[in-house]
C-alpha positions in Angstrom: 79.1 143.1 146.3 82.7 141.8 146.3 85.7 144.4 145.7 89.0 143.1 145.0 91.9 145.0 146.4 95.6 144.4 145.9 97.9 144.3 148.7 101.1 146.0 148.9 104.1 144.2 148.0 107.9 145.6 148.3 110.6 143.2 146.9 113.8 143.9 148.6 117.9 142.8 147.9 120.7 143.3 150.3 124.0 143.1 150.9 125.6 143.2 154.2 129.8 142.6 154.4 132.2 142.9 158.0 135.6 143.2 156.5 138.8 142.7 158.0 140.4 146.2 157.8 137.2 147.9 159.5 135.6 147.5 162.8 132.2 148.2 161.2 129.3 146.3 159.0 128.4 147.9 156.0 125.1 147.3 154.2 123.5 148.0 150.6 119.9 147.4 150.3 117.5 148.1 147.3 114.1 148.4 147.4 110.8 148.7 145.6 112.2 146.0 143.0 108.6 144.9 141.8 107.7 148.4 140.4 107.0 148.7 136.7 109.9 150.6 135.2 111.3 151.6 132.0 114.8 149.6 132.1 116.1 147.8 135.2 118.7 150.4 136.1 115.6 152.7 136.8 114.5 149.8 139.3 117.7 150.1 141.2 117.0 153.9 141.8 115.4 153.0 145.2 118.6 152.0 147.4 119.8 152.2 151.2 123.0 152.1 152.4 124.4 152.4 156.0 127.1 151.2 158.6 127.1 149.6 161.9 129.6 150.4 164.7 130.2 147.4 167.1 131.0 150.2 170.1 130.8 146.9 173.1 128.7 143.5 172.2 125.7 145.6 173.9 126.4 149.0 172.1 125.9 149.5 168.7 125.8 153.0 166.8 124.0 152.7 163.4 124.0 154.9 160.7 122.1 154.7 157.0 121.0 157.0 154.3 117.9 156.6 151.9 117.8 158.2 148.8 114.0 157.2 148.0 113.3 159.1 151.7 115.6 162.0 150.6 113.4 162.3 147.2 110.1 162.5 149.1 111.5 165.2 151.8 113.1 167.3 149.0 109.4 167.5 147.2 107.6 167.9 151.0 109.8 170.9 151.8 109.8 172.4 147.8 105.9 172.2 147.9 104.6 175.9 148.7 101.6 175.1 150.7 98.7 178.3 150.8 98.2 180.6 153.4 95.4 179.6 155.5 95.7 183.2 157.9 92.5 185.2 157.9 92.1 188.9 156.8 92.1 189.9 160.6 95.4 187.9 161.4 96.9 190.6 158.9 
């Protein structure tokens, strides 16, 4: 018996730019571009985007924000989980 099984794939595009008025890198990245989507803006919904402080050539301070993360901590901490305490914890 043979059983076929896809492996996951995540297609990812960045950007990444030091420009000459800042002291800092700042990065785009999106991700998840192989899922099947509607239109191709809806593919673009999974992004990252963050910062990097040069503080000394040994010290950096980095900073990002995901909104696919943010998506799946907003429905973690809406979901109203049940009550699991017996009648004598009461």
């Amino acid at each position: 018996m043979t059983v076929l099984q896809t492996l996951p794939l995540d297609i990812t595009i960045g950007l990444s730019s030091v420009l000459n008025i800042f002291p800092y890198c700042l990065s785009l990245n999106f991700h998840r571009l192989n899922d099947d989507q509607d239109t191709f803006l809806k593919r673009l919904n999974a992004y990252t985007f963050g910062a990097e402080f040069t503080i000394s050539p040994t010290l950096l301070l980095r900073g990002g924000y995901s909104i696919n993360k943010n998506k799946i901590y907003r429905r973690l901490r809406n979901r109203e989980l049940p009550d699991f305490r017996s009648e004598r914890d009461s």
